[in-house]
Backbone bond lengths (Angstrom), bond angles and torsions (degrees), N, CA, C in turn:
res aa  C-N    CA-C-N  psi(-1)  N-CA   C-N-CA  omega(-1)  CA-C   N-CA-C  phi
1 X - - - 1.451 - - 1.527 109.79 -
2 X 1.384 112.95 139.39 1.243 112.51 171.98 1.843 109.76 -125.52
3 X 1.600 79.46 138.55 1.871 81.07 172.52 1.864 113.60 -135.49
4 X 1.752 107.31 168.92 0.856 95.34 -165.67 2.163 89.87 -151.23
5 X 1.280 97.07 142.13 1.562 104.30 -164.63 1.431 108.09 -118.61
6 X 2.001 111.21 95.11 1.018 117.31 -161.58 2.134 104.92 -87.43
7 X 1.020 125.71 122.96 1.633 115.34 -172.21 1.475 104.81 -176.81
8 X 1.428 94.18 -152.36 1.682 104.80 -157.29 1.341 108.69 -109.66
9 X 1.062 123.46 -148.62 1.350 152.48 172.34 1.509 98.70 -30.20
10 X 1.215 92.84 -58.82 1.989 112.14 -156.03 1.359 105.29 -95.43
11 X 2.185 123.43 7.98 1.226 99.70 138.43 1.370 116.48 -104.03
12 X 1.703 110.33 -14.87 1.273 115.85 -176.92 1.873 108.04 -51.73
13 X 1.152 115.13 -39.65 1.684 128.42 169.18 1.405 102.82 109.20
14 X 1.189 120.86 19.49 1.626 129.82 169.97 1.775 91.32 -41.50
15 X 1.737 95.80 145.05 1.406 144.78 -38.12 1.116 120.41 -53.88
16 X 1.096 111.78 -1.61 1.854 100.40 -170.69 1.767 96.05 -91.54
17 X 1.381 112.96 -107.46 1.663 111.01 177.58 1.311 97.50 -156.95
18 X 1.724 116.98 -162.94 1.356 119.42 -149.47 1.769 89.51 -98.66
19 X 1.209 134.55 28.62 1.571 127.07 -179.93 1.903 100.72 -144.00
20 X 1.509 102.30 17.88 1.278 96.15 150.91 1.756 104.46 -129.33
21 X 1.159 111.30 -8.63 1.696 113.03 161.93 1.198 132.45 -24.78
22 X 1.148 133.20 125.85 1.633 120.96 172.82 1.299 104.71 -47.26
23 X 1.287 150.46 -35.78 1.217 152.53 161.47 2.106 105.73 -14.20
24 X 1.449 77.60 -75.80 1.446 103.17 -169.34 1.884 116.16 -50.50
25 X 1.679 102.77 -62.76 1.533 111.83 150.52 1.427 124.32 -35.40
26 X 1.330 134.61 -2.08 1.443 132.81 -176.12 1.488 117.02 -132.25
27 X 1.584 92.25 -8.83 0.976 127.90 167.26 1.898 118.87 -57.92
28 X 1.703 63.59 -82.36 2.107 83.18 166.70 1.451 115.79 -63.39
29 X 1.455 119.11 -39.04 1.765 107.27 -171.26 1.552 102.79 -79.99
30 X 1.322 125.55 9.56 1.795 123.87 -158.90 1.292 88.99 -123.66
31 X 1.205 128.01 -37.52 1.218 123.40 174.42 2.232 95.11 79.43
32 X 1.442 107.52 37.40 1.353 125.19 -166.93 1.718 126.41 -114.40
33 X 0.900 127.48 139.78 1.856 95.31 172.96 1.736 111.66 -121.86
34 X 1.504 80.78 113.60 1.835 85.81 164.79 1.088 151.37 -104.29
35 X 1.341 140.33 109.45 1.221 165.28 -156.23 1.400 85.97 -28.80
36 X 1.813 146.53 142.98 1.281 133.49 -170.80 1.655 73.61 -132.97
37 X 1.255 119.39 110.17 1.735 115.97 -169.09 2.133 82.91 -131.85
38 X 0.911 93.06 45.79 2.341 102.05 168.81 1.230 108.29 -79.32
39 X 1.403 127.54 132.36 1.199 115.35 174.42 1.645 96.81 -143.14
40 X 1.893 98.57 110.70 1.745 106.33 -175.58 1.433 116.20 -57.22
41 X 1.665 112.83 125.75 1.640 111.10 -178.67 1.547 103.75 111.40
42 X 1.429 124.13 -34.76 1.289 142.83 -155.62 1.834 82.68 -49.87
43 X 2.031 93.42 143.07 1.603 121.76 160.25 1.721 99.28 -104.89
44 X 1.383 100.69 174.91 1.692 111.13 -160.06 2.344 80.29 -85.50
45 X 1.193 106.42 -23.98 1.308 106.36 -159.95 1.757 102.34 -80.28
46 X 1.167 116.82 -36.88 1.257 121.35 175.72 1.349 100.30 -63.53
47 X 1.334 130.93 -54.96 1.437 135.17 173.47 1.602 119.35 -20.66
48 X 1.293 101.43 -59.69 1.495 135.13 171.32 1.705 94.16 -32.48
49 X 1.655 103.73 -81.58 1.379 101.60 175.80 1.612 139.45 -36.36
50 X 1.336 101.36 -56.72 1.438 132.57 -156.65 1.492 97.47 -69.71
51 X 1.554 123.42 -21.14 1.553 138.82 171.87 1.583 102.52 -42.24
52 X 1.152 108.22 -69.41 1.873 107.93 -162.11 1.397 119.66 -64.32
53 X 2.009 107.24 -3.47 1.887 112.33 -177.99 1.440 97.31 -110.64
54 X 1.551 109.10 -40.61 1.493 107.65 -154.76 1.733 105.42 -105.55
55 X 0.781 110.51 7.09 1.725 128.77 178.41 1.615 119.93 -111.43
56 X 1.109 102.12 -72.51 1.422 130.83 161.74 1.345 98.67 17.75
57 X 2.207 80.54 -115.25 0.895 131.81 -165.81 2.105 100.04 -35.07
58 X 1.018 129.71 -55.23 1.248 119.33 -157.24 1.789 114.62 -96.81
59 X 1.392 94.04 30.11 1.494 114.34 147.33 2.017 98.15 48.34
60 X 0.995 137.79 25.77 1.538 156.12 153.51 2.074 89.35 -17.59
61 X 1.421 103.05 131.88 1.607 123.73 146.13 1.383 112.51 -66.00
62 X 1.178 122.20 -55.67 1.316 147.09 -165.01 1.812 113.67 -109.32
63 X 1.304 126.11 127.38 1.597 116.43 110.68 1.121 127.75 -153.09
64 X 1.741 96.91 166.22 1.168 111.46 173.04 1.491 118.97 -81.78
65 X 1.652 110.32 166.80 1.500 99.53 -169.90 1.274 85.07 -130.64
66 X 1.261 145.05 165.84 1.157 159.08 160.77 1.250 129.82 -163.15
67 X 1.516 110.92 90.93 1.787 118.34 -179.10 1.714 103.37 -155.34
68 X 1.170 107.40 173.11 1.577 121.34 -173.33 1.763 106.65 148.63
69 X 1.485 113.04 -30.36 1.463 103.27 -148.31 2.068 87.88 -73.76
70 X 1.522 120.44 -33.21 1.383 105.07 -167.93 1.535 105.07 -64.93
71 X 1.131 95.98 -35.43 1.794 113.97 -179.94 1.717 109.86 -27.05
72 X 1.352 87.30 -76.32 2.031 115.36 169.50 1.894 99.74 -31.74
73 X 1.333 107.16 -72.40 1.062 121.38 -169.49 1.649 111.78 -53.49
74 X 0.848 112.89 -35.99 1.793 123.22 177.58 1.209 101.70 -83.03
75 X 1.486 146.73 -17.61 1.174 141.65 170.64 2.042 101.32 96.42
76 X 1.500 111.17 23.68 1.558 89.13 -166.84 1.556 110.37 -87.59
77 X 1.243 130.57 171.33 1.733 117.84 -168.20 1.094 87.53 -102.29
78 X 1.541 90.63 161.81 1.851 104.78 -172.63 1.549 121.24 -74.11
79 X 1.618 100.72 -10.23 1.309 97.65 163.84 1.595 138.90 -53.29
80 X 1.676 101.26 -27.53 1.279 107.45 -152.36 1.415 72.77 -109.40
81 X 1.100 142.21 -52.39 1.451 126.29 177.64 1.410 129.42 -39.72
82 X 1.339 116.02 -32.83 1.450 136.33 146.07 1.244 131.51 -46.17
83 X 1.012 105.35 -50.62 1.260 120.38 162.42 1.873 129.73 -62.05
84 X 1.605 116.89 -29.65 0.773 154.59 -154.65 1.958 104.43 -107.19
85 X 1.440 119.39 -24.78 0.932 158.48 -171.01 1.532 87.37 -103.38
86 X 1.344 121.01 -101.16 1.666 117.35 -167.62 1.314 114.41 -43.77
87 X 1.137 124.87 -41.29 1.612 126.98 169.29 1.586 100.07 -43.44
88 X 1.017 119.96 -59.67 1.424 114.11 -173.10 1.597 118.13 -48.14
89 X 1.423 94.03 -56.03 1.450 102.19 173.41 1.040 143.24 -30.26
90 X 1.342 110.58 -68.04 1.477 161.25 143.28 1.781 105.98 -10.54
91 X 1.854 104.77 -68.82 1.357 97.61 166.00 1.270 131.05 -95.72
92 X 1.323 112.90 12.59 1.492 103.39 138.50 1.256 137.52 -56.07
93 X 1.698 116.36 -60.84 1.547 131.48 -179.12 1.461 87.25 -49.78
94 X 1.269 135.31 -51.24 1.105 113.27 -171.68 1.399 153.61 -54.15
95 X 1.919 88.57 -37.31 1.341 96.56 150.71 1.648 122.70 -101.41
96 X 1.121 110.55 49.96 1.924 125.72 166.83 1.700 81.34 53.74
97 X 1.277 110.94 77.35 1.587 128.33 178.32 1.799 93.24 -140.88
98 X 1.638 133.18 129.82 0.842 116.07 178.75 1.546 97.14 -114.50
99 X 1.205 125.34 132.12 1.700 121.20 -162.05 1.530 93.80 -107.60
100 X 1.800 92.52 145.76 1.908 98.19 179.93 2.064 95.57 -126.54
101 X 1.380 101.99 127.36 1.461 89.17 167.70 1.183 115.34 -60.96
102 X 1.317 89.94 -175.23 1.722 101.47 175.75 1.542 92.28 -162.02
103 X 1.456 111.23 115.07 1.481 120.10 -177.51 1.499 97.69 -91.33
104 X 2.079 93.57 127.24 1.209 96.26 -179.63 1.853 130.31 -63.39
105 X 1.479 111.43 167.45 1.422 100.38 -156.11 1.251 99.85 -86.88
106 X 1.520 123.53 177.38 1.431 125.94 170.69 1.853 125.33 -40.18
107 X 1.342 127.14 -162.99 1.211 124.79 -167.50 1.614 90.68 177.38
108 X 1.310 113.73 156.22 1.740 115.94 -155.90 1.839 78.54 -106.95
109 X 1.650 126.89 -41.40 1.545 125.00 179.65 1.252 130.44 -52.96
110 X 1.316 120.48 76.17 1.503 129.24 176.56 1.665 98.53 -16.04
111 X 1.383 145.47 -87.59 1.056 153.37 -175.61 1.698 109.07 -20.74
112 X 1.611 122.73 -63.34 0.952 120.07 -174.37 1.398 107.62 -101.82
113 X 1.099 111.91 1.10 2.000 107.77 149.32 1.740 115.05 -53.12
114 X 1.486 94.48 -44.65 1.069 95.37 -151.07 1.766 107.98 -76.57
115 X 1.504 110.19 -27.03 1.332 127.92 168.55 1.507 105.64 -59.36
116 X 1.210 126.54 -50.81 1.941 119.80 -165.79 1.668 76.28 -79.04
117 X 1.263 141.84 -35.53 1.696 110.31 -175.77 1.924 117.23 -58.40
118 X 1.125 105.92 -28.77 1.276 104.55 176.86 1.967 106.23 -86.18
119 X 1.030 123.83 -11.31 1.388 116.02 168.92 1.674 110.44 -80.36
120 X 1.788 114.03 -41.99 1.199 123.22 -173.08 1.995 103.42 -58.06
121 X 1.467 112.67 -34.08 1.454 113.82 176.17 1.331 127.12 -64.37
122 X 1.391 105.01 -41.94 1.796 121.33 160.48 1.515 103.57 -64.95
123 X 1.152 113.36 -41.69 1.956 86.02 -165.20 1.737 83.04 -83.47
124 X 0.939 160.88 -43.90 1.192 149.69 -163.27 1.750 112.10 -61.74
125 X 1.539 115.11 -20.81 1.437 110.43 -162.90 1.962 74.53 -98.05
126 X 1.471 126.00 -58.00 1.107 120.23 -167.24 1.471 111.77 -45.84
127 X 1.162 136.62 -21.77 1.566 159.00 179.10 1.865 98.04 -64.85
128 X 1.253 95.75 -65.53 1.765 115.25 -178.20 1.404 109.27 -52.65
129 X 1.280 121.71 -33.47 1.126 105.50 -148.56 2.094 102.42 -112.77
130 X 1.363 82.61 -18.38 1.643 82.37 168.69 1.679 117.26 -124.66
131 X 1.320 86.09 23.77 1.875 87.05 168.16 1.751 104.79 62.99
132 X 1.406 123.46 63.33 0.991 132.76 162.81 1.380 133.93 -111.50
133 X 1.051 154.06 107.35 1.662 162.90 -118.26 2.048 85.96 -87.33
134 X 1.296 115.05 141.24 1.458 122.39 167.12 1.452 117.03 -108.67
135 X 1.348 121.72 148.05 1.703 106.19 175.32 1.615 70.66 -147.13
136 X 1.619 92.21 129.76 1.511 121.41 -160.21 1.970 91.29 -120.98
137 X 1.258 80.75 86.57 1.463 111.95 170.63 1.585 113.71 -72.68
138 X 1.165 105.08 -41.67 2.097 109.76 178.03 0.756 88.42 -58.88
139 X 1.642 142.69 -104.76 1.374 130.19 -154.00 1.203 119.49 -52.75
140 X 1.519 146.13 8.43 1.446 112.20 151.83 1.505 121.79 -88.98
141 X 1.456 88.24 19.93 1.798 79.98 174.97 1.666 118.19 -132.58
142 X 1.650 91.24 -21.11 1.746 91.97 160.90 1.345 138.34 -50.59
143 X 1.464 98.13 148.68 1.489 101.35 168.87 1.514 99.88 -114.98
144 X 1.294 109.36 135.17 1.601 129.13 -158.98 1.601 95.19 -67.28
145 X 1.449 86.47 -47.78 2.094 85.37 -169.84 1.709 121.12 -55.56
146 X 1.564 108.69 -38.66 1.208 113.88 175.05 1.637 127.02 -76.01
147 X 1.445 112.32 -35.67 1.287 142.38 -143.78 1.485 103.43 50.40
148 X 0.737 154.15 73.80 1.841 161.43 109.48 1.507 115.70 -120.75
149 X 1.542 104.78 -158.38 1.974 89.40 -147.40 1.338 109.84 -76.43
150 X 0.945 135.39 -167.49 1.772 141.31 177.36 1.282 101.85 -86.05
151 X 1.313 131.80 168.54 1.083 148.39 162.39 1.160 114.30 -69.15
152 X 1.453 130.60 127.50 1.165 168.10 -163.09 1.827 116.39 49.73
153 X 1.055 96.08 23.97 1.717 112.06 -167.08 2.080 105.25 -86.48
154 X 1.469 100.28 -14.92 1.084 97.62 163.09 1.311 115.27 -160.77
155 X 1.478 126.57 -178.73 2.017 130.78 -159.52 1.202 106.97 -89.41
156 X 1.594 107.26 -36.19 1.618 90.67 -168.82 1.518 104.02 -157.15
157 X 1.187 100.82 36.45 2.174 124.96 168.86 1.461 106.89 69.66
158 X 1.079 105.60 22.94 1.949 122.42 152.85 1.309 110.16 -131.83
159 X 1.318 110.77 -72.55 1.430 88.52 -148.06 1.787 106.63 -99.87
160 X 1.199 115.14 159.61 1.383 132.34 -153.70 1.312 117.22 -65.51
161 X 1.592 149.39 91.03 1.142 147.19 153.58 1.940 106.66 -21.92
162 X 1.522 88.50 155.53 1.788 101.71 155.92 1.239 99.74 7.11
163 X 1.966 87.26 -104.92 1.005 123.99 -159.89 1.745 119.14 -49.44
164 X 1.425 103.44 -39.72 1.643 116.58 177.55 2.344 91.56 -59.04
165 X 0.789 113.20 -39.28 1.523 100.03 -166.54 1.587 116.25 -73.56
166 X 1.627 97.54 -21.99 1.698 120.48 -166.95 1.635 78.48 -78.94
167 X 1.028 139.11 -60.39 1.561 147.39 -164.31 1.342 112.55 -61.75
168 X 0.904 130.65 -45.24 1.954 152.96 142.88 1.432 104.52 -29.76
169 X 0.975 125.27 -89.45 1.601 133.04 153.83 1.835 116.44 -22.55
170 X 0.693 116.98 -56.02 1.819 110.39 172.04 1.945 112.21 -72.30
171 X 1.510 99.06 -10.24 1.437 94.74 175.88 1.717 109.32 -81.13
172 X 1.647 111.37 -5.45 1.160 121.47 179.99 1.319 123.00 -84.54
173 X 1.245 133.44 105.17 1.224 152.95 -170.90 1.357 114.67 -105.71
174 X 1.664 130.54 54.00 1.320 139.11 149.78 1.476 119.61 -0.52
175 X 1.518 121.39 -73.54 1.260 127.33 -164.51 1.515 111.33 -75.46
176 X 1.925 104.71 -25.57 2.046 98.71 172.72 1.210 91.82 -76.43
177 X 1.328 152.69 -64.16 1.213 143.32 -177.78 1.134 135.25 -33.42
178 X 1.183 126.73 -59.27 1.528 137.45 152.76 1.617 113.76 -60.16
179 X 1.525 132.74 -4.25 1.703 124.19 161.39 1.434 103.45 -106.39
180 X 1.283 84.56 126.10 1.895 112.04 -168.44 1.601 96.73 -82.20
181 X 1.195 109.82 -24.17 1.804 105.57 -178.46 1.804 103.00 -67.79
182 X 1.623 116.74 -30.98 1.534 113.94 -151.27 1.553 112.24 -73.93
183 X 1.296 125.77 154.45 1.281 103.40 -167.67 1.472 111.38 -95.22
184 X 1.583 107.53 162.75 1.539 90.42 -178.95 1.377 123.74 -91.22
């Protein structure tokens, strides 16, 4: 099986680099190789694009998608992020690509918490409704009491410390993903 993890910042593994990434960690415990396709700054719409160079070409079973947080930050509505999201999807199946979300992770900004919660509901119903695999990235980094990330799980209340990426990485479930019998 081959996979490939098209996203932002937080798959690229900003600040550190792409071999302390959750990418990389799932990497090593899977004994797997994944396409590290992060691009720091990245919108869900550029994503869209960046599919037919940085996807493509390396012919992936699998990917995951993971973006929203620049989205939030740019002010875009979750519609179009949704939208922006199914596009992706969409040309995957097309090219016998089976796409898994990846709900973006927490954020310490009440304001734009509250914006990726209404994107995390769309990619979750878009998930539901066409039988698409989820890797529920928010909760491995929340803290229940606040609703944003846990304490010390990330550098600067986005993006993912160490430990926040090691935690990212165990939300990865290879073998439910790859069994077509499991339910979603």
């Amino acid at each position: 099986m081959k996979f490939a993890a098209l996203g932002d910042s937080i798959t690229y593994g900003f600040p550190f680099s792409t071999s302390m990434s959750w990418v990389a960690v799932v990497e090593e415990r899977e004994g797997v190789t994944i396409i590290n396709c992060g691009m720091c700054g990245d919108i869900t719409a550029n994503m869209v694009y960046r599919f037919d160079y940085d996807v493509l070409p390396h012919r992936p079973d699998y990917l995951i998608i993971l973006g929203g947080a620049n989205d939030a930050y740019s002010g875009i509505a979750a519609e179009k992020v949704a939208g922006n999201i199914e596009k992706i999807c969409s040309k995957s199946r097309m090219e016998n690509i089976e796409p898994v979300i990846g709900l973006p992770t927490p954020v310490a900004e009440y304001y734009i918490e509250r914006v990726l919660k209404s994107y995390r509901s769309l990619m979750k119903a878009i998930a539901r409704d066409n039988g698409y695999r989820v890797i529920d990235f928010y909760s491995a980094l929340l803290d229940p009491a606040t609703g944003g990330p846990a304490a010390g799980l990330t550098v600067d209340g986005v993006h993912p410390s160490i430990e926040g990426y090691e935690r990212m990485a165990e939300a990865v479930d290879l073998k439910a993903i790859t069994n077509k019998n499991a339910q979603q």
